[in-house]
MIBA-111531 format. One record per atom (N, C-alpha, C, CB): residue number from 1; chain; y, x, z. Coordinates in nm, 2 decimals. Glycine has a CB too. Layout:
N
(volo NUM "A" (Y X Z))
...
//
This chain:
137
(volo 1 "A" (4.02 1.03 -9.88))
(volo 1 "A" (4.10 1.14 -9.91))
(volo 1 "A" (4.22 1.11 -10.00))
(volo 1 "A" (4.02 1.25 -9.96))
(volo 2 "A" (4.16 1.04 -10.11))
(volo 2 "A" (4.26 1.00 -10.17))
(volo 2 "A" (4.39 0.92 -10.13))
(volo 2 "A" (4.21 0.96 -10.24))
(volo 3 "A" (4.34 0.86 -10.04))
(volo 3 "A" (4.48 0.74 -9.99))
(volo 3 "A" (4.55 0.81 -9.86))
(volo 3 "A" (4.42 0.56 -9.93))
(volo 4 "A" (4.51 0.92 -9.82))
(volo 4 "A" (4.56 1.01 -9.73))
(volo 4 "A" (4.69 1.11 -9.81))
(volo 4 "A" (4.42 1.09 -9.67))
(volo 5 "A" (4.65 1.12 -9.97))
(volo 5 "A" (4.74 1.21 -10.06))
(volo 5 "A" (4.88 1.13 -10.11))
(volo 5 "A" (4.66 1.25 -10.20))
(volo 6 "A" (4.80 1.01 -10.11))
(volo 6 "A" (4.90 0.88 -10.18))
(volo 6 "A" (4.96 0.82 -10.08))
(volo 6 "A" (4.82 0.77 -10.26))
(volo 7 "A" (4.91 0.80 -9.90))
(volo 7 "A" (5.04 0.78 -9.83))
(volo 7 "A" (5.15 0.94 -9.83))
(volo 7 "A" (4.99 0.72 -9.67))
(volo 8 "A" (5.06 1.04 -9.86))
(volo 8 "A" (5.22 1.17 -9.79))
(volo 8 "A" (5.31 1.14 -9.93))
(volo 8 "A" (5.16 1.43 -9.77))
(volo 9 "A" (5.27 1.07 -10.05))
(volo 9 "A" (5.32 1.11 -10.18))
(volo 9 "A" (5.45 1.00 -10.16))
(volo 9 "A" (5.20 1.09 -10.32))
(volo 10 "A" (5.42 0.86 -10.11))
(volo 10 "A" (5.50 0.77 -10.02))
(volo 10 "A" (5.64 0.84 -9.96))
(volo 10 "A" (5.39 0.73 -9.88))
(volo 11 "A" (5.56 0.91 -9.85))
(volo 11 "A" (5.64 1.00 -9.76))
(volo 11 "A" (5.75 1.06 -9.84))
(volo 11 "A" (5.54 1.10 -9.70))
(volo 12 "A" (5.74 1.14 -9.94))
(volo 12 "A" (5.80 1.23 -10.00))
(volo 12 "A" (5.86 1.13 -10.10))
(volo 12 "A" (5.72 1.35 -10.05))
(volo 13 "A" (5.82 1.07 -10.13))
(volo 13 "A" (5.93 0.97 -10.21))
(volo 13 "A" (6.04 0.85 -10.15))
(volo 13 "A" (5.84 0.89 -10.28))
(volo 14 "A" (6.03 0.87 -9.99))
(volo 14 "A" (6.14 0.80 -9.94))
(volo 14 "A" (6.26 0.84 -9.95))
(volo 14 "A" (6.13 0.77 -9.84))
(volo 15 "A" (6.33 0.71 -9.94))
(volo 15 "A" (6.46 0.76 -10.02))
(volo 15 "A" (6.59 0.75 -9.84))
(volo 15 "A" (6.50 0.60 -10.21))
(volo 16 "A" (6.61 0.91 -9.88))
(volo 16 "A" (6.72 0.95 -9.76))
(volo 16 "A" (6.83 0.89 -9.75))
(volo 16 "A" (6.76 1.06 -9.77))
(volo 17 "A" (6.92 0.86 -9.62))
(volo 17 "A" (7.05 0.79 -9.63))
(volo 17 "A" (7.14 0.84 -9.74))
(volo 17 "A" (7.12 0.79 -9.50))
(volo 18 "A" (7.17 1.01 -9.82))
(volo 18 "A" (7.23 1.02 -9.93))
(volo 18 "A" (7.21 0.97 -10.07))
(volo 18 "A" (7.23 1.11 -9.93))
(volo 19 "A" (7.07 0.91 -10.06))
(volo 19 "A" (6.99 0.85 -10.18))
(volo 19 "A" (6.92 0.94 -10.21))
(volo 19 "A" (7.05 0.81 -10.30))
(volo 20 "A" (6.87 1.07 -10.18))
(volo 20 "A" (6.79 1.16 -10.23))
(volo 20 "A" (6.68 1.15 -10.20))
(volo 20 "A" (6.83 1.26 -10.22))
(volo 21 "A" (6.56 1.21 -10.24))
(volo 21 "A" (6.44 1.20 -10.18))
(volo 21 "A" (6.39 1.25 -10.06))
(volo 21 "A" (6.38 1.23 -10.26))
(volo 22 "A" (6.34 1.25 -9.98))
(volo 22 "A" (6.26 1.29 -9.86))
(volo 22 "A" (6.23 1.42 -9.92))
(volo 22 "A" (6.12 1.19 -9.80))
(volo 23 "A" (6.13 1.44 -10.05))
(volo 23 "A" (6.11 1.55 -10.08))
(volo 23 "A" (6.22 1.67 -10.11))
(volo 23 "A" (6.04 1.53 -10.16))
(volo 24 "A" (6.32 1.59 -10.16))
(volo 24 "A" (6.42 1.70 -10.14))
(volo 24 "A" (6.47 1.73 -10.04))
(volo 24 "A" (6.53 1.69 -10.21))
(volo 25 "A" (6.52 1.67 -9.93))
(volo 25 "A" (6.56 1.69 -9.85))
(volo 25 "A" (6.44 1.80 -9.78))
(volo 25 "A" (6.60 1.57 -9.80))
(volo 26 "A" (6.33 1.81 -9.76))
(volo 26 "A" (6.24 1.92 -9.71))
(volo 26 "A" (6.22 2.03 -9.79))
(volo 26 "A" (6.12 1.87 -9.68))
(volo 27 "A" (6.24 2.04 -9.90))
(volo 27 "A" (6.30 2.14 -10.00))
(volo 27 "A" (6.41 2.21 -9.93))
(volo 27 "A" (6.35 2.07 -10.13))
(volo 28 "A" (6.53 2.16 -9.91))
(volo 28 "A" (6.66 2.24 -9.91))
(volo 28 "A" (6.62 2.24 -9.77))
(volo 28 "A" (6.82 2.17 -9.97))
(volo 29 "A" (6.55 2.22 -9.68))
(volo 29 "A" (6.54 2.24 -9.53))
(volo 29 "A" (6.45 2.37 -9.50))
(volo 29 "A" (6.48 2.10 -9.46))
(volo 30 "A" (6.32 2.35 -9.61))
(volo 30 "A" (6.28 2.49 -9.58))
(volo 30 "A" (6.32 2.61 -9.67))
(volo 30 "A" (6.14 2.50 -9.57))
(volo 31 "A" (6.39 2.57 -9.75))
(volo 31 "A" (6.51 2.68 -9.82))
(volo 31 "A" (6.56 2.79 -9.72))
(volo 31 "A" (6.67 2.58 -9.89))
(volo 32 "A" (6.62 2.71 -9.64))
(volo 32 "A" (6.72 2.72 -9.54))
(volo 32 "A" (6.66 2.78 -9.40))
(volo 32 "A" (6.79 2.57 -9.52))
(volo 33 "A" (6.52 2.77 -9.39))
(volo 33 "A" (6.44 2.87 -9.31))
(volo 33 "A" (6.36 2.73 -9.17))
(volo 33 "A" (6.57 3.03 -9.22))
(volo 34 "A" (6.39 2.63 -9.22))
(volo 34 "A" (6.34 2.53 -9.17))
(volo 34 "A" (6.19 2.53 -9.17))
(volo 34 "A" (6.39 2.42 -9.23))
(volo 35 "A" (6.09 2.54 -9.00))
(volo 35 "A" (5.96 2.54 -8.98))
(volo 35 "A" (5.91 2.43 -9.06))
(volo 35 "A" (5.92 2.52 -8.83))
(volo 36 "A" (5.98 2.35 -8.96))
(volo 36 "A" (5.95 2.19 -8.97))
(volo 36 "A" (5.90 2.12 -9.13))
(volo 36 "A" (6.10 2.12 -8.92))
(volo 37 "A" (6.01 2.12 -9.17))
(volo 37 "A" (6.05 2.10 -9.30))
(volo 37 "A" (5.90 2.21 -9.40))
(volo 37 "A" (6.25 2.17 -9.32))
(volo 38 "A" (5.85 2.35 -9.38))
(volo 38 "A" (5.79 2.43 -9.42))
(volo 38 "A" (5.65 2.35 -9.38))
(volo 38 "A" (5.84 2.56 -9.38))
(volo 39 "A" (5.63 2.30 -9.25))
(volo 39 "A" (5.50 2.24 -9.27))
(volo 39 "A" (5.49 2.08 -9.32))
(volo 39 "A" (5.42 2.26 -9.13))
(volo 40 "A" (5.61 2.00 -9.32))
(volo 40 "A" (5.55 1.89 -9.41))
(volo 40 "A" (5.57 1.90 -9.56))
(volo 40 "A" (5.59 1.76 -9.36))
(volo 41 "A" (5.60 2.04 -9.64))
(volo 41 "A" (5.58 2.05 -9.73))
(volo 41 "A" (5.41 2.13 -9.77))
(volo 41 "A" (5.71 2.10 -9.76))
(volo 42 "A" (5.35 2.18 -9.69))
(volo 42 "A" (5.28 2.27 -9.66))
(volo 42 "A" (5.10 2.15 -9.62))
(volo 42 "A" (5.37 2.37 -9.53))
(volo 43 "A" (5.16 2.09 -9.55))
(volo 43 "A" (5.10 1.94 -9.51))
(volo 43 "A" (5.02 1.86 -9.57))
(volo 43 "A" (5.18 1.85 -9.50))
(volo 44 "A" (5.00 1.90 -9.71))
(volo 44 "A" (4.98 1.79 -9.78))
(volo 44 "A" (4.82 1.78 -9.80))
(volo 44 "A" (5.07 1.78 -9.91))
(volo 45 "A" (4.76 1.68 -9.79))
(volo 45 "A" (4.58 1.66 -9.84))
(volo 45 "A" (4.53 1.65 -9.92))
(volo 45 "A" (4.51 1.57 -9.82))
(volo 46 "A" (4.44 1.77 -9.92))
(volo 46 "A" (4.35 1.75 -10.03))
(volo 46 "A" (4.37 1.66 -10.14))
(volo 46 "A" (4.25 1.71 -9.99))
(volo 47 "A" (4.38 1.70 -10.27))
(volo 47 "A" (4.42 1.62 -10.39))
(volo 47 "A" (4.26 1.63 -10.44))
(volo 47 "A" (4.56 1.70 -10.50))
(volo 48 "A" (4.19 1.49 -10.44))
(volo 48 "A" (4.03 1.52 -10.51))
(volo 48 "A" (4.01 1.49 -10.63))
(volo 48 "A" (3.92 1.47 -10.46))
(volo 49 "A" (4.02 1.59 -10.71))
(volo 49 "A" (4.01 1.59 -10.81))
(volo 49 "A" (3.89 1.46 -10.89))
(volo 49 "A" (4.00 1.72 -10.82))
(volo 50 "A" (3.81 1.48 -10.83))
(volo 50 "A" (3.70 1.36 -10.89))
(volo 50 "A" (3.79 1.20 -10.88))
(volo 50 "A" (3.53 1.36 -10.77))
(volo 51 "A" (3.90 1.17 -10.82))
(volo 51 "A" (3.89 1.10 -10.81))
(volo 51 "A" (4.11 1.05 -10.91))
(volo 51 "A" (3.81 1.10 -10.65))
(volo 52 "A" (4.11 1.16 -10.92))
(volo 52 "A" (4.21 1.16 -11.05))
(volo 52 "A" (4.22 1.07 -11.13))
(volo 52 "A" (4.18 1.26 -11.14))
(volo 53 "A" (4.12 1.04 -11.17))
(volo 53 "A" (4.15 0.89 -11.28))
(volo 53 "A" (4.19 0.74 -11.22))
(volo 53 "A" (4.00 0.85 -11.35))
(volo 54 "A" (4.14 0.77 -11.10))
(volo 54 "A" (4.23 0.62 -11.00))
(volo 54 "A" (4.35 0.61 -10.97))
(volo 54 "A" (4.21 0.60 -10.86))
(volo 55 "A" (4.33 0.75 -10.93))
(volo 55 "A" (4.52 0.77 -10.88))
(volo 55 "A" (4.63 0.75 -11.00))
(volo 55 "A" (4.57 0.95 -10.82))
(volo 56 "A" (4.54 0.81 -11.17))
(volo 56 "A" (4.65 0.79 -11.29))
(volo 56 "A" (4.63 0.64 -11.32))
(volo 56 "A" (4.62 0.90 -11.43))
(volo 57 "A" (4.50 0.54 -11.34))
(volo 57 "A" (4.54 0.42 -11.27))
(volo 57 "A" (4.64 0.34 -11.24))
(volo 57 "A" (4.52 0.42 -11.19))
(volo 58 "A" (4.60 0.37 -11.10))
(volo 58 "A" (4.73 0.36 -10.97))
(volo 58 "A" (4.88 0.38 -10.98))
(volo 58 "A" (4.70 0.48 -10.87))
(volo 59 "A" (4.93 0.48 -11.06))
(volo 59 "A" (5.04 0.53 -11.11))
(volo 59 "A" (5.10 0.49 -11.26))
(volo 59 "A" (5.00 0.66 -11.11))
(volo 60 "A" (4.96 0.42 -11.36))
(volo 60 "A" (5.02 0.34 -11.42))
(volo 60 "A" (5.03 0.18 -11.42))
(volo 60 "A" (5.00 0.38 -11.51))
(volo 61 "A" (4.98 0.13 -11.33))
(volo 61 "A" (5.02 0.03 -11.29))
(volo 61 "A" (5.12 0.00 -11.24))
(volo 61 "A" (4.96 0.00 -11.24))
(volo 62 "A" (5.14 0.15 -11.15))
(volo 62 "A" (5.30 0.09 -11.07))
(volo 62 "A" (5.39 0.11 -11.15))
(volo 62 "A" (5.37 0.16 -10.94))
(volo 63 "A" (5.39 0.17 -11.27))
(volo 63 "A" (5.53 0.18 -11.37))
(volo 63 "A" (5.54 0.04 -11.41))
(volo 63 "A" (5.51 0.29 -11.52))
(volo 64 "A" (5.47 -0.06 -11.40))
(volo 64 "A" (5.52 -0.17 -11.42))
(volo 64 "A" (5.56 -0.27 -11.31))
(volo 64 "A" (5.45 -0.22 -11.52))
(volo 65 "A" (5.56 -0.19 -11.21))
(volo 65 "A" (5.61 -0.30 -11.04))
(volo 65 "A" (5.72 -0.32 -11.08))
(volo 65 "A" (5.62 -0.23 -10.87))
(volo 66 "A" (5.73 -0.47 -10.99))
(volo 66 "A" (5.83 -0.53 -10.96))
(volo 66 "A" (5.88 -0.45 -10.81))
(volo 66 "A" (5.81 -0.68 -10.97))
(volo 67 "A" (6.04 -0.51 -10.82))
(volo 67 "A" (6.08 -0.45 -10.66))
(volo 67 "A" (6.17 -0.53 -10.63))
(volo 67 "A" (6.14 -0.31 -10.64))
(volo 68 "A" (6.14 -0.55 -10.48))
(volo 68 "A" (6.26 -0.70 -10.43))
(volo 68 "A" (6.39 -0.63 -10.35))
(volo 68 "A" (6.17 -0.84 -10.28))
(volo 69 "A" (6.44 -0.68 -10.31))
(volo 69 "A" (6.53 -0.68 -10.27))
(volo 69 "A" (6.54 -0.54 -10.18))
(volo 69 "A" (6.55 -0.79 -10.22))
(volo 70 "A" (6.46 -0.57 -10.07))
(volo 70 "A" (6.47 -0.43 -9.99))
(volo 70 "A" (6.34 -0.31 -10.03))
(volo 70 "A" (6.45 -0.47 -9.82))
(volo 71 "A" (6.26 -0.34 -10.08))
(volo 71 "A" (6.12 -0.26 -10.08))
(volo 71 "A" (6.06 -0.33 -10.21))
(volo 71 "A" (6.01 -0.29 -9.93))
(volo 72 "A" (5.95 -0.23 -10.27))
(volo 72 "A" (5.87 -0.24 -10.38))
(volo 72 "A" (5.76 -0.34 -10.35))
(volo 72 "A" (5.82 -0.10 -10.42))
(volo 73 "A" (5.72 -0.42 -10.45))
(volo 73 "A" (5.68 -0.54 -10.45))
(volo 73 "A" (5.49 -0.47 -10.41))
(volo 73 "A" (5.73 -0.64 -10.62))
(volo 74 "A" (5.44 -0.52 -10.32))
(volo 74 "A" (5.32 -0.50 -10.32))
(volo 74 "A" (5.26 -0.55 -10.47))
(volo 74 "A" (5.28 -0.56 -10.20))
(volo 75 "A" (5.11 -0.44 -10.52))
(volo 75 "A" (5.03 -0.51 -10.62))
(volo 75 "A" (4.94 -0.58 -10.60))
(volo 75 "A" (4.97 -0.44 -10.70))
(volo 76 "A" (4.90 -0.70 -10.68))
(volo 76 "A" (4.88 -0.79 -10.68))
(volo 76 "A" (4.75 -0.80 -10.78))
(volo 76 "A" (5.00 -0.85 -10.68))
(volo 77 "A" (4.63 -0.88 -10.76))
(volo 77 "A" (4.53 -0.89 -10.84))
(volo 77 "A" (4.60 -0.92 -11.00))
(volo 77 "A" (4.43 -1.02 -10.79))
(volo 78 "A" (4.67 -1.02 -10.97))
(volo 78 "A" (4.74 -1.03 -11.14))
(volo 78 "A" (4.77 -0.91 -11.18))
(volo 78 "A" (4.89 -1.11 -11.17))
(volo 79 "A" (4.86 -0.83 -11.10))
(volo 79 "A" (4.91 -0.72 -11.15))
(volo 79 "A" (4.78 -0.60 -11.24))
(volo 79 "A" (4.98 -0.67 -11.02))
(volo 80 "A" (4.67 -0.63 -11.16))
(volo 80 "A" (4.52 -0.54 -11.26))
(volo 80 "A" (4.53 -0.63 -11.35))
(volo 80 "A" (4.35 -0.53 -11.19))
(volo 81 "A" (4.55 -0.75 -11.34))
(volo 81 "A" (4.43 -0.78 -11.43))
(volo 81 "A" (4.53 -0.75 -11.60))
(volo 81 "A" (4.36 -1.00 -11.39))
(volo 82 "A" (4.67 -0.81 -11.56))
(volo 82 "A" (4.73 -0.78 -11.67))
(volo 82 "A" (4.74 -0.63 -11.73))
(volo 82 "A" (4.83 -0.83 -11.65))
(volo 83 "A" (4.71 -0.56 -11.64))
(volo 83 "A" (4.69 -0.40 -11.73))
(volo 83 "A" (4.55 -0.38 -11.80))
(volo 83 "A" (4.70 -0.24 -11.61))
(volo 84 "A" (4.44 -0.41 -11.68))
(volo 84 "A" (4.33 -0.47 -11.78))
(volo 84 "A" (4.30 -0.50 -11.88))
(volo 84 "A" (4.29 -0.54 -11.76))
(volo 85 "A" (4.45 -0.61 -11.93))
(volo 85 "A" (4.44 -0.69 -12.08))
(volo 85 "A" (4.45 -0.56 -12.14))
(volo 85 "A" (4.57 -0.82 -12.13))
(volo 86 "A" (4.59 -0.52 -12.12))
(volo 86 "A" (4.68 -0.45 -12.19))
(volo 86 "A" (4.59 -0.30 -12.23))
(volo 86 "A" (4.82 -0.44 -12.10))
(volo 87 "A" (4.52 -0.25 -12.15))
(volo 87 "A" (4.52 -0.14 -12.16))
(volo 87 "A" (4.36 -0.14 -12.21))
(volo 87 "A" (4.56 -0.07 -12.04))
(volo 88 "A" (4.26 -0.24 -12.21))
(volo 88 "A" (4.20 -0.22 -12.23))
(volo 88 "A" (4.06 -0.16 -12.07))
(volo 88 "A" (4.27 -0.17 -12.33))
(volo 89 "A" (4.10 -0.08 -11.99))
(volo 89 "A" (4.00 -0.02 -11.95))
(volo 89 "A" (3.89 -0.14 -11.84))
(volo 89 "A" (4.07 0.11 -11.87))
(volo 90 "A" (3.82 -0.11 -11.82))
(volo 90 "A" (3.75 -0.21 -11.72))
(volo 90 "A" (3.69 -0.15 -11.62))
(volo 90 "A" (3.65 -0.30 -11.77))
(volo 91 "A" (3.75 -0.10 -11.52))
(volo 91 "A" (3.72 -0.05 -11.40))
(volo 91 "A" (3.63 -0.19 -11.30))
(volo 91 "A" (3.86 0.01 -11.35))
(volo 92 "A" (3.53 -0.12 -11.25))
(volo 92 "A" (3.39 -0.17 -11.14))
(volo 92 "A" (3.52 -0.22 -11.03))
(volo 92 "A" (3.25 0.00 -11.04))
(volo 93 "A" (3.44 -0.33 -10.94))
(volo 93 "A" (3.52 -0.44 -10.87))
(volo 93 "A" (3.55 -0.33 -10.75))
(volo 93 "A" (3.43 -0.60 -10.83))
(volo 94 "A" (3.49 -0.22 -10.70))
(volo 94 "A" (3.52 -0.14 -10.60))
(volo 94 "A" (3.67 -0.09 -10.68))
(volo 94 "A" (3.38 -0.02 -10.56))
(volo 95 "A" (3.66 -0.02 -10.80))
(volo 95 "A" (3.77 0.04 -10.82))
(volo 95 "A" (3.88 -0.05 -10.82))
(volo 95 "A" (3.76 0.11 -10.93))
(volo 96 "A" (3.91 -0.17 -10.83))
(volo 96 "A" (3.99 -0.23 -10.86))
(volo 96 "A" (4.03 -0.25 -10.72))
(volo 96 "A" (3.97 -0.33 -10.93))
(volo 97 "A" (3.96 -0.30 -10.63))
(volo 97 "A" (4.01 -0.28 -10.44))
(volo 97 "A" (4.06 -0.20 -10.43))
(volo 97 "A" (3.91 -0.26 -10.31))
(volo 98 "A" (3.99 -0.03 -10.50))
(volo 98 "A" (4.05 0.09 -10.43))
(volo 98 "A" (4.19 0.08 -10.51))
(volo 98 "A" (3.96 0.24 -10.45))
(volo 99 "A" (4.25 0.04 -10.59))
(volo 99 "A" (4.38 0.06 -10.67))
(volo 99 "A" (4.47 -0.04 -10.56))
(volo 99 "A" (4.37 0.00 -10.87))
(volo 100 "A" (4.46 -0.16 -10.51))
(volo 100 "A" (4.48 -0.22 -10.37))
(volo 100 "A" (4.55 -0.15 -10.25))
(volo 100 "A" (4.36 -0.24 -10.33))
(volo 101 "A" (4.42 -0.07 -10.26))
(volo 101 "A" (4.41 0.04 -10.14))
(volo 101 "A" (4.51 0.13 -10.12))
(volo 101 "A" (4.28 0.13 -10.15))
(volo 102 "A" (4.49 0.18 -10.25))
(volo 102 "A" (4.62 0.28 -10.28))
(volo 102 "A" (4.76 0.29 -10.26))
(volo 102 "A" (4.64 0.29 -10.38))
(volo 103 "A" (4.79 0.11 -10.31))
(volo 103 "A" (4.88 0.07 -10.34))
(volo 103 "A" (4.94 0.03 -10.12))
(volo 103 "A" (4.83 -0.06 -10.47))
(volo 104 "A" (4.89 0.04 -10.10))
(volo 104 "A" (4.90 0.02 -9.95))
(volo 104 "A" (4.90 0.12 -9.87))
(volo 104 "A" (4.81 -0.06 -9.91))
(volo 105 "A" (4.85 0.24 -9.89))
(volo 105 "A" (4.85 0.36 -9.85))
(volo 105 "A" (5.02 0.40 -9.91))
(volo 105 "A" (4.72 0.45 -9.92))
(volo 106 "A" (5.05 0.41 -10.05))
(volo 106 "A" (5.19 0.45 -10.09))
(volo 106 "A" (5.29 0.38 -10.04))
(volo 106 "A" (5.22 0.44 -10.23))
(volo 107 "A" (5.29 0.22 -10.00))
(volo 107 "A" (5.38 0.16 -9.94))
(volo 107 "A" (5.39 0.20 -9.77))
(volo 107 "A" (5.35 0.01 -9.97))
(volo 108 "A" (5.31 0.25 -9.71))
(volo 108 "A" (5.31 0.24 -9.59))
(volo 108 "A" (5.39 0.39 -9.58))
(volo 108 "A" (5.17 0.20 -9.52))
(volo 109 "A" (5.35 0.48 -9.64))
(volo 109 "A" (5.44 0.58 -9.67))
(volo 109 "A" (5.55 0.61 -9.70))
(volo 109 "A" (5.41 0.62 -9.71))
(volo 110 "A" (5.62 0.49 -9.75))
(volo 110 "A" (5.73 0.44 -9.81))
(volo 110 "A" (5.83 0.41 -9.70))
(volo 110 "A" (5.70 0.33 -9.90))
(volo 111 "A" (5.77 0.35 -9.56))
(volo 111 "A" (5.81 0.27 -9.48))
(volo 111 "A" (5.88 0.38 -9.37))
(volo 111 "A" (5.70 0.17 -9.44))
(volo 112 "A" (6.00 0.38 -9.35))
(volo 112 "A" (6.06 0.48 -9.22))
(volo 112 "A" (5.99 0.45 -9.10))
(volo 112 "A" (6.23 0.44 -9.18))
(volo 113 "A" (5.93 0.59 -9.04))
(volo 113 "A" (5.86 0.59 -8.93))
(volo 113 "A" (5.94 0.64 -8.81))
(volo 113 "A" (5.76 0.66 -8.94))
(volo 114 "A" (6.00 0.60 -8.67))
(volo 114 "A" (6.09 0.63 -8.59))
(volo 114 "A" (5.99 0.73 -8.49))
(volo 114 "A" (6.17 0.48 -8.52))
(volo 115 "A" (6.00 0.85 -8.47))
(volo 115 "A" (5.89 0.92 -8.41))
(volo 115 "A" (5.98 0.96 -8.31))
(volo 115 "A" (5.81 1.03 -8.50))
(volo 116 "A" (6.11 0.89 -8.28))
(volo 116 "A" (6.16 0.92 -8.13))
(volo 116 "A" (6.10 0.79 -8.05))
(volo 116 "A" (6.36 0.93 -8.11))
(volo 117 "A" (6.07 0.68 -8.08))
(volo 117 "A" (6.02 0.55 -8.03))
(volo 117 "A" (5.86 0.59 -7.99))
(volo 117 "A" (6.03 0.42 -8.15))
(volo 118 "A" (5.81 0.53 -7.87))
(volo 118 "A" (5.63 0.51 -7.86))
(volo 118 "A" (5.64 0.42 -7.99))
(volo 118 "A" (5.55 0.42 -7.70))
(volo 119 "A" (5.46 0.43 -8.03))
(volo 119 "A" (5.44 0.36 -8.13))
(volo 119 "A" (5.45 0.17 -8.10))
(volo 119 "A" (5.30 0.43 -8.19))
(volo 120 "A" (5.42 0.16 -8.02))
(volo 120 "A" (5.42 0.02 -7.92))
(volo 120 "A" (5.55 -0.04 -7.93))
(volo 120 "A" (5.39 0.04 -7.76))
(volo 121 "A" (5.63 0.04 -7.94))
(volo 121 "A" (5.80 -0.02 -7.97))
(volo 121 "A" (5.86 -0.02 -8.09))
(volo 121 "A" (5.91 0.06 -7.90))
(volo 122 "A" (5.79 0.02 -8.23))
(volo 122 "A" (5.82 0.03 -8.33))
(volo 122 "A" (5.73 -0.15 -8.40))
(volo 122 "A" (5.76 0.19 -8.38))
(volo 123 "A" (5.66 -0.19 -8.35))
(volo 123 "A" (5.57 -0.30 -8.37))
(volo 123 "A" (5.73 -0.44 -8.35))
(volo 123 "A" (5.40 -0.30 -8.21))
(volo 124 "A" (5.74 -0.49 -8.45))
(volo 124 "A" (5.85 -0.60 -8.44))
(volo 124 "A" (5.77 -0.72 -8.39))
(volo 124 "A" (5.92 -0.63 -8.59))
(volo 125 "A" (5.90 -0.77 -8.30))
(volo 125 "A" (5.79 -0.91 -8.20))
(volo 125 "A" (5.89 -1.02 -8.27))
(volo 125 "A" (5.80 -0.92 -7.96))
(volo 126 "A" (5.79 -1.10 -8.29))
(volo 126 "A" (5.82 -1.19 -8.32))
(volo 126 "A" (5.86 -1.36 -8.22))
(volo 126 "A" (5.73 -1.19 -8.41))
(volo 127 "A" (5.99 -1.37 -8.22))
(volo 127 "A" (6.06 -1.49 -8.17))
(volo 127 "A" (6.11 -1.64 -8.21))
(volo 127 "A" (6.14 -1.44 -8.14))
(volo 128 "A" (6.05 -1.71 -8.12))
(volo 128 "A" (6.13 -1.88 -8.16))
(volo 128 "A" (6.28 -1.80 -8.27))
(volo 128 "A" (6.21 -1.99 -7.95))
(volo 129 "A" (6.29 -1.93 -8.30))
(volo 129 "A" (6.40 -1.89 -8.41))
(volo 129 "A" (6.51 -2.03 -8.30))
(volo 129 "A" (6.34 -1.93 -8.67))
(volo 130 "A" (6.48 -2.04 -8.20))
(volo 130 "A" (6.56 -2.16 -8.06))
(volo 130 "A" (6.49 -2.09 -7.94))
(volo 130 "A" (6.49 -2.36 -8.06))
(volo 131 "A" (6.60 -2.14 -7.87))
(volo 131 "A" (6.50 -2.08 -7.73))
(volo 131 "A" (6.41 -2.16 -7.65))
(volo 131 "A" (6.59 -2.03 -7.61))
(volo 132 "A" (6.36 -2.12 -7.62))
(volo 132 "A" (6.22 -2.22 -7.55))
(volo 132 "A" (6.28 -2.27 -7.36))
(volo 132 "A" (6.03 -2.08 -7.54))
(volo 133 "A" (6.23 -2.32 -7.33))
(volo 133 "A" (6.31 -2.41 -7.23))
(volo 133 "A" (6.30 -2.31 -7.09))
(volo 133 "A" (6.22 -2.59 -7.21))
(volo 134 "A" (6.19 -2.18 -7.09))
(volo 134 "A" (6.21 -2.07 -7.05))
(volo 134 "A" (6.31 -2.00 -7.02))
(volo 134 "A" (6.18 -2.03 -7.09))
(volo 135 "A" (6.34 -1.99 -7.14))
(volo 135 "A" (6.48 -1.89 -7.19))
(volo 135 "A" (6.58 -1.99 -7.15))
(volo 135 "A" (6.51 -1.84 -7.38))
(volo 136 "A" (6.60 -2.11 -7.19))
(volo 136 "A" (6.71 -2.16 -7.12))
(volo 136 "A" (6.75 -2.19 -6.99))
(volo 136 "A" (6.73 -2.23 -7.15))
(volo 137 "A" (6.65 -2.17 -6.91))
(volo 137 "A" (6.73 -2.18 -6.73))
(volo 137 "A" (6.72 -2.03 -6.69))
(volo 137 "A" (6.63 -2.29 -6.57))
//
């Protein structure tokens, strides 16, 4: 449930061709009497509370992500362990996967989804970087 909250949170944090947020942009859309816009603000999952202290976690770990060039740097075991030092807390080896988990749920949410494409055509194929003796006759 939780990584179902933390990919829409993804979602709402992509950043629109004006630079603004996704979430704004569905703000000023169902301002404006937009359905659409009214249910993926409306959309969102269950926030479980029991499970709150992962997600703040989760949230402060990423205040110290790195980010590359095009996209935010996936977290990385180093990346626990050094808050671990720092912070002191020692979360069970499940919780540390689930901060992982999380962290992959928010990125995939992050990621522009083309919902005019089948999903089968959104999947990038990977090619010789030369052509194969196929391709050349």
């Amino acid at each position: 449930m939780l990584a179902a909250f933390v990919t829409k949170r993804g979602e709402a944090f992509r950043t629109a061709p004006d630079g603004s947020s996704a979430r704004a942009h569905w703000d000023e859309a169902a301002r404006r009497g937009s359905e659409h816009a009214r249910a993926l603000l409306d959309g969102w999952p269950e926030y479980p509370e029991s499970l709150a202290y992962l997600d703040g976690w989760y949230q402060d770990i990423s205040a110290g992500r790195r980010e590359g060039m095009y996209a935010i740097a996936p977290l990385t075991w180093s990346d626990i362990d050094a808050w671990i030092r720092r912070t002191g807390v020692e979360p069970y080896p499940h919780e540390s996967r689930a901060l992982l988990t999380l962290d992959a749920a928010f990125r995939s949410g992050l990621r522009e989804k083309d919902d005019t494409k089948p999903v089968e055509d959104q999947i990038p194929i990977r090619r010789p970087a030369w052509p194969t003796k196929k391709e050349e006759a």
